[in-house]
C-alpha positions as CSV (number, residue, x, y, z in Angstrom):
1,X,37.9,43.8,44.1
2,X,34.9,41.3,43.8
3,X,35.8,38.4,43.7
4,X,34.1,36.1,40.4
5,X,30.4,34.7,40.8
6,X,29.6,31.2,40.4
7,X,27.9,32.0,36.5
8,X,30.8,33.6,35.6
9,X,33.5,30.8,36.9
10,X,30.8,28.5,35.5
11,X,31.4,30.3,31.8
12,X,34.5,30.1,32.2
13,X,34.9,27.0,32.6
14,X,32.3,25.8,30.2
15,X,34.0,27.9,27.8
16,X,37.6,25.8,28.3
17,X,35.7,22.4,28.1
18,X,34.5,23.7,24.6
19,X,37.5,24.4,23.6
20,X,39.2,21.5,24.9
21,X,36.7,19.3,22.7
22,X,37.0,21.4,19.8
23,X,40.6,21.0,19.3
24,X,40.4,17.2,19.9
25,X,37.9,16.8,17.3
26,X,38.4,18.7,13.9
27,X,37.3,19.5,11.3
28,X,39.1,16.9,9.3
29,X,38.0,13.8,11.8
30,X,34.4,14.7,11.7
31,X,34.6,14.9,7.6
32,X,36.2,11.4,8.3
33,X,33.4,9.8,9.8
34,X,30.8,11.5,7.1
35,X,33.7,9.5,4.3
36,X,32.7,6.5,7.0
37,X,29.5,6.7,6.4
38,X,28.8,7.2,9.8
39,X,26.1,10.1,9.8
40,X,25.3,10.3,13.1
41,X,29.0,10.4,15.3
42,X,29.9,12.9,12.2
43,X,26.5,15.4,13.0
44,X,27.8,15.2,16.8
45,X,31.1,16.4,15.9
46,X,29.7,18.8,13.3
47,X,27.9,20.4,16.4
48,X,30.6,20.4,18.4
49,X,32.4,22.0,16.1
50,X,29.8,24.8,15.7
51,X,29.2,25.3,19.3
52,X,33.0,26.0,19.3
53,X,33.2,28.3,16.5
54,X,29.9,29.5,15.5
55,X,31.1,31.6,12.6
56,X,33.2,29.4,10.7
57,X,31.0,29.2,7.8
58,X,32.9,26.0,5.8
59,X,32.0,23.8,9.4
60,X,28.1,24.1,8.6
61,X,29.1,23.2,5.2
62,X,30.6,19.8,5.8
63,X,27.6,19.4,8.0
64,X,25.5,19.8,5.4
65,X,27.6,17.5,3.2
66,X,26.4,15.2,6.2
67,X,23.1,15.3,6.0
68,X,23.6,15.3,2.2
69,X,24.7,11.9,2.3
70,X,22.4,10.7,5.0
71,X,19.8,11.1,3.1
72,X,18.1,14.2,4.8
73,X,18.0,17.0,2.4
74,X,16.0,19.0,4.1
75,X,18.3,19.4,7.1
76,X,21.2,19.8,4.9
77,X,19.3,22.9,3.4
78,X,18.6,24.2,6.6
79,X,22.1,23.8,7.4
80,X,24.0,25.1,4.3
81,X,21.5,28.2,4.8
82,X,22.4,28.8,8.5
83,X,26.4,28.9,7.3
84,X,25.5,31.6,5.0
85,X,23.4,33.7,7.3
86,X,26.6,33.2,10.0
87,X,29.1,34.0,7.4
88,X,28.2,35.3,3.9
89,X,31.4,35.4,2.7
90,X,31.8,31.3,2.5
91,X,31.6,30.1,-0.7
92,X,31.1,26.7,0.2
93,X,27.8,26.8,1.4
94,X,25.8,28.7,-1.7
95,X,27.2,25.3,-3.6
96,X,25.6,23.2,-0.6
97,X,22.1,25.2,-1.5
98,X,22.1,25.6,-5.1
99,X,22.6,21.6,-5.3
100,X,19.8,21.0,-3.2
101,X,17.7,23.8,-5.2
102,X,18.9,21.9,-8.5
103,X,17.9,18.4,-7.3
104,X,14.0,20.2,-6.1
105,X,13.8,21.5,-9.4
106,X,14.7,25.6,-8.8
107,X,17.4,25.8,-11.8
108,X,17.5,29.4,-11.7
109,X,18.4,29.8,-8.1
110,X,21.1,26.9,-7.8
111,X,23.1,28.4,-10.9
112,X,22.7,31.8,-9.3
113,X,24.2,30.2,-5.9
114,X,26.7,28.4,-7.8
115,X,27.8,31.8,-9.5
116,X,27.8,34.0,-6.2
117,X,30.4,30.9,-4.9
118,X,32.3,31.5,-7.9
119,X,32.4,35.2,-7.6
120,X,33.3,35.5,-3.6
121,X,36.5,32.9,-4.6
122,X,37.2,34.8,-7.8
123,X,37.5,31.4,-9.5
124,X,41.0,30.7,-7.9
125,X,39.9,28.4,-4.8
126,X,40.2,24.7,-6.1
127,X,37.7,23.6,-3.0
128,X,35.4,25.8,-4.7
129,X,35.6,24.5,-8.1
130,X,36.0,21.1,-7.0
131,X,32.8,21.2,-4.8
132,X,31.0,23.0,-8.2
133,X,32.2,20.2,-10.1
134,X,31.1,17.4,-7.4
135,X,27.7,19.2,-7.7
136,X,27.3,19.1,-11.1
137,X,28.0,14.9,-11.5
138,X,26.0,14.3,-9.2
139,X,22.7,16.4,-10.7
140,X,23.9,14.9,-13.6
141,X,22.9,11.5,-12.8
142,X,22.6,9.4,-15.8
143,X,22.7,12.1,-18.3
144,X,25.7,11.2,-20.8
145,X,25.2,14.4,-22.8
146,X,24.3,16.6,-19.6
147,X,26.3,20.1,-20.1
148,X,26.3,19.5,-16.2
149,X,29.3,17.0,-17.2
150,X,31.5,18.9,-19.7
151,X,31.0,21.8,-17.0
152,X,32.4,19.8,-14.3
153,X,35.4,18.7,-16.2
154,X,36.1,22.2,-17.1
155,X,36.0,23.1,-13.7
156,X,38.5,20.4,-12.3
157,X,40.7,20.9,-14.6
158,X,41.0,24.5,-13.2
159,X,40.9,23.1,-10.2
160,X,44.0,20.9,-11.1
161,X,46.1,23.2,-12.5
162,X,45.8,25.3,-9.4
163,X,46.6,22.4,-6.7
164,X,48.2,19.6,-9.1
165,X,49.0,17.7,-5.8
166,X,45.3,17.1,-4.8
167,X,44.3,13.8,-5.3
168,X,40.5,14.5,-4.8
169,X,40.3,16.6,-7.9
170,X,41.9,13.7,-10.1
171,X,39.2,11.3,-8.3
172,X,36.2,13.5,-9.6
173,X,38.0,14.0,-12.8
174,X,37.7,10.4,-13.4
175,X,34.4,10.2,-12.2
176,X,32.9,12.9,-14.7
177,X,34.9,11.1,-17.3
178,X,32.7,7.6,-16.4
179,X,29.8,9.3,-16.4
180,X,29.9,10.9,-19.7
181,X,31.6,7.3,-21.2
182,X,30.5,4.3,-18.9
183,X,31.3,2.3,-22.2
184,X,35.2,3.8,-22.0
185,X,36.7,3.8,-18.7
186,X,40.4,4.7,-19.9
187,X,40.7,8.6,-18.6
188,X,38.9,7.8,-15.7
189,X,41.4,4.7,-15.1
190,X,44.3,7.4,-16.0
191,X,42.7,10.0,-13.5
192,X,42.4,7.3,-10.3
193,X,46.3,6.1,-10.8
194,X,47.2,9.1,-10.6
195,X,45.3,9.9,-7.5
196,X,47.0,6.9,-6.1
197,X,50.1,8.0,-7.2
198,X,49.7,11.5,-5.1
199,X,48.5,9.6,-2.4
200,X,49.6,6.0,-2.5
201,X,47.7,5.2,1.3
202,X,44.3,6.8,-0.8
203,X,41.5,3.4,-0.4
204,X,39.1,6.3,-1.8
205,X,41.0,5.4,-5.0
206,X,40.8,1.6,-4.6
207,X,37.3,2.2,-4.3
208,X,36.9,4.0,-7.2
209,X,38.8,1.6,-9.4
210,X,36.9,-1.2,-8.0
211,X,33.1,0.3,-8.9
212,X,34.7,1.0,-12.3
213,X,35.3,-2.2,-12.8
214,X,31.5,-3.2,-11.5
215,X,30.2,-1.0,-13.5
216,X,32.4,-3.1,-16.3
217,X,30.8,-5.8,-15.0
218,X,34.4,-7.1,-14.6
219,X,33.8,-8.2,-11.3
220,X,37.2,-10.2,-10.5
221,X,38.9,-6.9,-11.1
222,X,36.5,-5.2,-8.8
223,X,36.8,-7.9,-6.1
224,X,40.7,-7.4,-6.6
225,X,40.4,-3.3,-6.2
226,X,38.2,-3.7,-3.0
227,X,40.2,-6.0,-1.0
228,X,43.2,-4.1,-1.6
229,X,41.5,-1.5,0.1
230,X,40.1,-3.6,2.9
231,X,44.2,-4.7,3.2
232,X,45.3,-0.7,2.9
233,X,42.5,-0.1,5.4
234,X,41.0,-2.3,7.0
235,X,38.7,0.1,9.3
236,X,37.2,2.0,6.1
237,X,33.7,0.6,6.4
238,X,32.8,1.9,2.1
239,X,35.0,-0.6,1.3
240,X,33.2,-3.8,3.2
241,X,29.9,-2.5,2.2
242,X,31.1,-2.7,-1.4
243,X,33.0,-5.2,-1.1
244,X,29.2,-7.0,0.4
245,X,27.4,-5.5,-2.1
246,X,29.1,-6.9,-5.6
247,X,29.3,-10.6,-3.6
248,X,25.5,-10.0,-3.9
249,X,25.7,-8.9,-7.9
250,X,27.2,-12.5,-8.0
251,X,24.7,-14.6,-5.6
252,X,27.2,-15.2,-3.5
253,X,24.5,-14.6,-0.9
254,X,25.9,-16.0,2.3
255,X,29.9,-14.3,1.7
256,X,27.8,-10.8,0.9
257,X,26.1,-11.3,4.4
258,X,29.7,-12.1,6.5
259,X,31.4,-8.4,4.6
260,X,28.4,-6.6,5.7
261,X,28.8,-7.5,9.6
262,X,32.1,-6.6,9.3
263,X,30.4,-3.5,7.6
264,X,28.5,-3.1,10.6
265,X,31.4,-3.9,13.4
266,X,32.9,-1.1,12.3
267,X,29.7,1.2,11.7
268,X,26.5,0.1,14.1
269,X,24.5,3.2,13.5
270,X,21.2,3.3,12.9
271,X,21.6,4.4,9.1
272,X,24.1,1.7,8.6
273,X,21.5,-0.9,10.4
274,X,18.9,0.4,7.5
275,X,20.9,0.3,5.1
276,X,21.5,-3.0,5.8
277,X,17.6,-4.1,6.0
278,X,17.5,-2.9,2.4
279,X,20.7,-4.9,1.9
280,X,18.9,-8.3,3.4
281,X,15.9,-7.5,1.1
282,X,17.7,-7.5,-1.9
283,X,19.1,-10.6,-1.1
284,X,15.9,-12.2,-0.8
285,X,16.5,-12.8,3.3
286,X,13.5,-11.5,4.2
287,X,12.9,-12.9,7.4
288,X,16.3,-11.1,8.7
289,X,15.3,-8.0,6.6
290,X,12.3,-8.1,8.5
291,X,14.2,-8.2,12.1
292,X,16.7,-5.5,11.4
293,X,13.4,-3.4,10.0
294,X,11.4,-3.6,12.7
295,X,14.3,-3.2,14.9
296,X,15.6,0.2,13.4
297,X,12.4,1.2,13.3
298,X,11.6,0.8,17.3
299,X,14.5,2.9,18.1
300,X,13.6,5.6,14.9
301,X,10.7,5.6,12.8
302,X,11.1,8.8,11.1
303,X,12.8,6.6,8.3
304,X,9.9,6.0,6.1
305,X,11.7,3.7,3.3
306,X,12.0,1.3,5.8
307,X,8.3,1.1,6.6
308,X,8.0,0.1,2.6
309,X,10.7,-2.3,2.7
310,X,9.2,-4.0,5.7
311,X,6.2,-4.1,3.7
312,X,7.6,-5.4,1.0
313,X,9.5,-8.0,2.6
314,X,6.3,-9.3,5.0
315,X,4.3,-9.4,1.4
316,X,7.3,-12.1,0.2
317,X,7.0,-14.2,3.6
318,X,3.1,-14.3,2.8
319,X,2.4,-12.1,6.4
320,X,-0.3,-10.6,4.2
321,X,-1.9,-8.8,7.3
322,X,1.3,-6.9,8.7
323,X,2.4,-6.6,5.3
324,X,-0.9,-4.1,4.3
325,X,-0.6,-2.8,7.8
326,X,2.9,-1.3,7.4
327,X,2.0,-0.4,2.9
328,X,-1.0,1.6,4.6
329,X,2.0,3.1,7.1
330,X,4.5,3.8,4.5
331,X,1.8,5.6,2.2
332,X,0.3,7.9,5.1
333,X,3.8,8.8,6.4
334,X,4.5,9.9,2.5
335,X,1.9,12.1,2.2
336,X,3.3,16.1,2.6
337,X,7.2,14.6,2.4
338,X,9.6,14.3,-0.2
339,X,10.0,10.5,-0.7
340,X,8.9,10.0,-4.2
341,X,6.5,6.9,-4.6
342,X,7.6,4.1,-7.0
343,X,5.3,2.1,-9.3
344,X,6.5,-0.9,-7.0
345,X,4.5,0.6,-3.9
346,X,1.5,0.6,-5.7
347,X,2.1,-2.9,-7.2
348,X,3.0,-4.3,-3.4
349,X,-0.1,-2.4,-1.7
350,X,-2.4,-4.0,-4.6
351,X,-1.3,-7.0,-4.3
352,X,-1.6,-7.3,-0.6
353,X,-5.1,-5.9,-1.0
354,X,-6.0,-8.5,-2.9
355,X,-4.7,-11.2,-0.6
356,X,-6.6,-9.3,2.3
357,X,-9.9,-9.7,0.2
358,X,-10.0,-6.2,-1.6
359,X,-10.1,-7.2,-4.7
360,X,-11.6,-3.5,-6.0
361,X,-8.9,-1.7,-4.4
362,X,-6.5,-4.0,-5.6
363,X,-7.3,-2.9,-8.8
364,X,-6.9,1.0,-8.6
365,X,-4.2,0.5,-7.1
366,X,-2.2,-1.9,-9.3
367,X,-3.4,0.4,-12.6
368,X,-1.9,3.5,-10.1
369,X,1.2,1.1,-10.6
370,X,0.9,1.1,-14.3
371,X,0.4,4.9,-14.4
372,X,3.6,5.5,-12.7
373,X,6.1,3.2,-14.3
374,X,4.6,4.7,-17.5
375,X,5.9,2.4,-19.8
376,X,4.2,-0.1,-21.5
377,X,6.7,-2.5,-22.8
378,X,8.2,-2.5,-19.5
379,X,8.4,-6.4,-17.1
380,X,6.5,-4.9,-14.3
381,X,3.8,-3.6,-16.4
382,X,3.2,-6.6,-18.3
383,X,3.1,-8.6,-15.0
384,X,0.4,-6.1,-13.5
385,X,-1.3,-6.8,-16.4
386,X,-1.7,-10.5,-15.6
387,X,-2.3,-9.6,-12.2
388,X,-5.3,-7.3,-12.7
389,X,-6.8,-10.1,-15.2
390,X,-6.3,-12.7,-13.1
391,X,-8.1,-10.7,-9.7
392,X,-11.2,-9.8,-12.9
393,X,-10.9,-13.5,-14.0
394,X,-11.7,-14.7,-10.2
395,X,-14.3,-12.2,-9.6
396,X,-16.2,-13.6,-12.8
397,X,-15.9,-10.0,-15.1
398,X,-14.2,-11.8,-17.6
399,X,-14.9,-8.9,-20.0
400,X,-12.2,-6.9,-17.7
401,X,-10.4,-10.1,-17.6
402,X,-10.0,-10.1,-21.4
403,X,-9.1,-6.2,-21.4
404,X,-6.6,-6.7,-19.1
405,X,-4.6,-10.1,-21.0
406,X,-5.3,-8.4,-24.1
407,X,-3.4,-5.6,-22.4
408,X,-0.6,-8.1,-21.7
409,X,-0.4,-9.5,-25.2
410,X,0.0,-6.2,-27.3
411,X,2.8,-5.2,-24.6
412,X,4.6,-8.4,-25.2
413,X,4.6,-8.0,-29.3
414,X,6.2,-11.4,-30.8
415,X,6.7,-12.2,-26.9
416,X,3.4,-13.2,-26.5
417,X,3.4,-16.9,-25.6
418,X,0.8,-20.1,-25.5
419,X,0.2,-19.3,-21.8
420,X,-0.9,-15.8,-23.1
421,X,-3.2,-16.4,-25.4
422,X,-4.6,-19.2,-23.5
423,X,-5.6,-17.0,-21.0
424,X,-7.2,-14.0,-22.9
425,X,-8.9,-17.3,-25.0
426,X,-10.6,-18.6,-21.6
427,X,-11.4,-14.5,-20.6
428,X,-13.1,-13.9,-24.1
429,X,-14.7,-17.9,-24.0
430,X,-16.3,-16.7,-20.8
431,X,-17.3,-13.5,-21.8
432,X,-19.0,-15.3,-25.0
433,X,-16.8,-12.8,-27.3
434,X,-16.8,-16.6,-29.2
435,X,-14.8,-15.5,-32.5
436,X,-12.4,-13.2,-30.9
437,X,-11.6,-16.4,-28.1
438,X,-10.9,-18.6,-31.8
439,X,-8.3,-16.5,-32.7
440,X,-7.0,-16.1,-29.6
441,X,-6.4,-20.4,-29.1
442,X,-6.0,-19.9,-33.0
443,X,-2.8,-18.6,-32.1
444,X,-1.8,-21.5,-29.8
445,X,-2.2,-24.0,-32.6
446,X,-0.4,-22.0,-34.5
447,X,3.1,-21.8,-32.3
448,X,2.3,-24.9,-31.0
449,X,1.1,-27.2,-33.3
450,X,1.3,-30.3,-31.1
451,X,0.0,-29.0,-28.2
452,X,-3.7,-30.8,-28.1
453,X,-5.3,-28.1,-25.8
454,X,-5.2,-25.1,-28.6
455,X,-7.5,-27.4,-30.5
456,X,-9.9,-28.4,-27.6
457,X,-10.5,-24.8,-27.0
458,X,-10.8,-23.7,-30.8
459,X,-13.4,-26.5,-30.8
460,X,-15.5,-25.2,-27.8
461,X,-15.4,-21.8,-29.1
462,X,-16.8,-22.9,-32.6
463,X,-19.2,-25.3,-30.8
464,X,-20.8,-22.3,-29.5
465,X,-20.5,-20.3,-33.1
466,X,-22.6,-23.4,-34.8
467,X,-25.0,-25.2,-33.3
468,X,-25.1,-28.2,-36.3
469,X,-21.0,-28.7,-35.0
470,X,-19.8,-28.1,-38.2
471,X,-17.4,-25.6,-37.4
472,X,-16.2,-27.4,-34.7
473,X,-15.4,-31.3,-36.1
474,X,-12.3,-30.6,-37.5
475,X,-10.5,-29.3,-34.1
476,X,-11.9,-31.9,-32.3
477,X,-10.5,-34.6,-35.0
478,X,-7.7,-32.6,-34.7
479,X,-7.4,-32.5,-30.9
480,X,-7.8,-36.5,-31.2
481,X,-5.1,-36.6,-33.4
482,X,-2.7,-34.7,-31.0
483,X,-3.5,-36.7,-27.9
484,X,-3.0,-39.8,-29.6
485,X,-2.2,-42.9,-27.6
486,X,-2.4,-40.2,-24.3
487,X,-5.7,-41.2,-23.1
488,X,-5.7,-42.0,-19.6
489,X,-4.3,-38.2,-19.1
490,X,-7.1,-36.8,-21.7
491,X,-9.8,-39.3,-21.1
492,X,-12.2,-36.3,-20.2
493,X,-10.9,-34.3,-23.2
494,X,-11.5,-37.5,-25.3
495,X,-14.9,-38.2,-24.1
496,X,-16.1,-34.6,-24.8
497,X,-14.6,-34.7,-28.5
498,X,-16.6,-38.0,-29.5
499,X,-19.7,-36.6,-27.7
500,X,-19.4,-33.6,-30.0
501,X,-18.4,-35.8,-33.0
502,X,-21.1,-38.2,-32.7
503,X,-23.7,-35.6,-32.0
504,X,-22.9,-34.2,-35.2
505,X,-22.6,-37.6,-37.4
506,X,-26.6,-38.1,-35.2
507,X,-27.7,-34.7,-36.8
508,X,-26.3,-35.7,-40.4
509,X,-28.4,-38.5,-39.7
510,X,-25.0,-40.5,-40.1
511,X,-25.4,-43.6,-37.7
512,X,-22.1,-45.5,-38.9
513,X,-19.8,-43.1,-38.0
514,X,-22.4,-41.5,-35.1
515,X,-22.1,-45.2,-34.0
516,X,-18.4,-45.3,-34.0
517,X,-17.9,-42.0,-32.1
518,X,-19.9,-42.8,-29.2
519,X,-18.4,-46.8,-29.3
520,X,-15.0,-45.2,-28.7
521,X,-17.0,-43.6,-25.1
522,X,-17.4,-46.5,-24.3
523,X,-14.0,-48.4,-24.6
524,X,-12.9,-45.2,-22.3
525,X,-16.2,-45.2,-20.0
526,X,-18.2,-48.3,-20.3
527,X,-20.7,-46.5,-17.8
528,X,-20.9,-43.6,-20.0
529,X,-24.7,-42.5,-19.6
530,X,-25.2,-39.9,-23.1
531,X,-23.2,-43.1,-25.2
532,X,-25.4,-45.8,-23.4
533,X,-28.8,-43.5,-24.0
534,X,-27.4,-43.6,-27.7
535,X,-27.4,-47.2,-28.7
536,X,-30.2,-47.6,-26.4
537,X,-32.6,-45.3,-29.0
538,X,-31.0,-48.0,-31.9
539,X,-32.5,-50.5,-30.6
540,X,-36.0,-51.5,-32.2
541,X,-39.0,-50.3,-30.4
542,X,-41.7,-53.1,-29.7
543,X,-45.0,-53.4,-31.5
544,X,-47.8,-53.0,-29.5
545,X,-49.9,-56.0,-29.2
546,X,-53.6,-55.8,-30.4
547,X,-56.5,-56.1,-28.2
């Protein structure tokens, strides 16, 4: 008898070690560190797990769940596909695909996946249903009325009455209740007691109670809910990120920083160190958003969120040149993936354009922004409105200029303030669109009647309409009213309105009060040349003498 080769002893062996792993790390400890929210140790295990037992179907499942949750939907398709072509007799993983095919759009194929799950369990595994259900909120999203919703609740409660003792089902009961009635938390409160109730060591249901209560906007009963499940565990990182996370909804800046490190003691991945960049950037700490960036991103730079982020962040620290270096990054690393750009990316790269001295691009750019957001009434868009004026404004097309703040203006209905229509006034003014840039500071004097500058610029505006100053005088009398005993601060305003005044009392050939207007120059410039020049050409002119 031979005796065994070194590749077969070697098999062997390799064989045992597989095992050996396999059986100290389950299936239940790697679905541990995906509830962790630590994505990467949990894909490890997940391929351990697989090497171990390649045709255990529900294993690529929770894989896929994984990479689900990490943010990489692609791989969790890949995945969910793999445990079907292993095993096509686990249901699990035709709810993995169809949720992925739901959220790119292919209705038809998800509900066909969702049914052939349905079908191999014969609608009596709860997993199943439960899973289904979990599917459903979360395609949901913020769809009260969805059918996905009254679906799901059907389905758990199946799922319920076949394994009563499951807290998990009563956990996504309540969170299909909340998310057909965020106004009327009461089931879902009813649902998470008695989750706790079948499982009084469950922080999943502390954690529930307390984002109900955020969502409530009750946030000492939210604080409550999190630190008791800090105090139940203490090593569930979920609950120090949340806890972080509503300190921040308060502006308790600093206290939301010290949760997140503990956050991070107890998860120092890579995703955890993004997802506190993001975190930092939120909280206006941009130079330490900026650090923990640049720092994922040297170790991984497949992330391309972060590359916007950093973007972002170096545009609000005024580093204007790295800022369009990494915008122009995070836009050519979107290109041919799935990240879906935001009306804000176009807002930052325009804006950083401009301060990089491309004004023209600037402006695509920021009406891309517009396009995007696609609604009219909305903050940003008014803003962007301002900001494209202003960039017209400063390049002298004060035409555009005046688009643009007229833009602003009709968005902001009864909104519209004095600094508004000041500033489509000045656009119009210097655009010489005269009687449209009257009504514009028209509308100044008329909220704010005591403010003297709607009256200078109604003046101006009719100055230019009538050359004999008639329709001007009476805004400048009225400007002089509103300055009143002011006239150090308006002593150039002042000056200006008798020059007008008098030059209109010169061509009604009125020299009292022409005489008084250009007398009150004086008491405010004594050197005043135009007022000097006037009661210079009063004076008599000399005969000539005869020969």
């Amino acid at each position: 008898m031979k005796s065994p080769g070194f590749r077969t002893l070697f098999l062997a062996a390799s064989a045992i070690f597989i095992s050996v792993i396999a059986h100290s790390q389950t299936l239940q400890d790697a679905i541990k560190l995906t509830n962790n929210e630590e994505f990467e140790k949990a894909d490890k295990a997940f391929n351990t797990l697989q090497i171990a037992q390649p045709t255990v179907g529900n294993i690529y499942f929770y894989r896929g769940e994984n990479s689900y949750n990490w943010g990489k939907t692609d791989s969790a398709q890949n995945t969910y596909q793999k445990g079907i072509n292993v095993n096509a007799l686990e249901p699990l993983n035709y709810i993995g695909l169809g949720k992925v095919q739901m959220a790119n759009g292919d209705s038809k194929s998800a509900m066909d996946n969702f049914y052939k799950a349905k079908t191999i369990s014969k609608g009596k595994d709860p997993v199943v249903l439960d899973k289904i259900a979990e599917a459903y909120i979360i395609l949901a999203g913020k769809d009260q009325t969805s059918d996905l919703l009254k679906q799901a609740v059907d389905l758990l409660g199946q799922a319920i009455k076949l394994d009563p003792t499951n807290a998990n089902y009563h956990l996504d009961l309540g969170d299909a209740y909340l998310a057909q009635n965020p106004s009327d938390g009461s089931k879902s409160i009813e649902e998470y007691n008695t989750a706790q109730s079948l499982d009084p060591k469950s922080v999943n249901a502390m954690l529930h109670m307390g984002r109900l209560w955020k969502n409530a906007m009750d946030y000492k009963a939210s604080y409550d809910y999190f630190t008791k499940a800090i105090k139940l565990d203490s090593t569930y990182a979920p609950a120090h990120r949340e806890l972080a996370e509503l300190l921040y909804s308060e502006g308790r800046y600093d206290e939301a920083i010290a949760e997140y490190t503990k956050y991070l003691q107890l998860n120092n991945s890579l995703s955890a160190r993004s997802r506190y960049g993001i975190f930092l950037f939120l909280a206006k700490k941009y130079d330490d958003a900026i650090t923990q960036l640049q720092n994922v991103l040297s170790k991984d730079s497949s992330n391309i969120i972060l590359y916007r982020l950093l973007g972002y962040s170096e545009y609000e620290k005024k580093d204007y040149k790295n800022g369009l270096v990494n915008m122009n990054k995070f836009f050519a690393k979107s290109k041919g993936s799935k990240v879906k750009l935001l009306g804000s990316d176009y807002t930052y790269l325009g804006k950083l354009l401009s301060k990089n001295g491309q004004d023209s691009l600037a402006i695509v750019n920021l009406n891309q922004a517009v396009s995007v957001i696609n609604n009219e009434s909305s903050q940003d868009v008014i803003d962007i409105y301002q900001l494209i004026g202003q960039l017209y404004y400063k390049d002298e097309n004060y035409a555009m200029a005046a688009v643009y703040y007229k833009k602003r203006v009709v968005a902001r209905k009864e909104a519209a303030d004095a600094n508004d229509y000041y500033f489509l006034g000045l656009a119009l003014y210097n655009s010489k669109q005269y009687q449209a840039a009257d009504s514009s500071f028209g509308k100044i004097t008329t909220s704010n009647p005591n403010l003297p500058i709607g009256y200078q610029w109604r003046a101006r505006a009719n100055s230019q309409l009538d050359s004999t100053q008639a329709l001007s005088k009476p805004y400048y009398e009225q400007y002089i009213q509103k300055v009143g005993n002011d006239t150090i601060k308006n002593k150039d305003g002042l000056i200006e309105a008798y020059s007008q005044l008098g030059y209109y009392y010169v061509l009604q050939k009125d020299k009292v009060n022409a005489s008084a207007s250009y007398r009150k120059i004086l008491n405010l410039d004594p050197d005043n040349v135009n007022a000097k020049a006037y009661f210079e050409s009063l004076k008599p002119k000399p005969v000539p003498k005869k020969k």
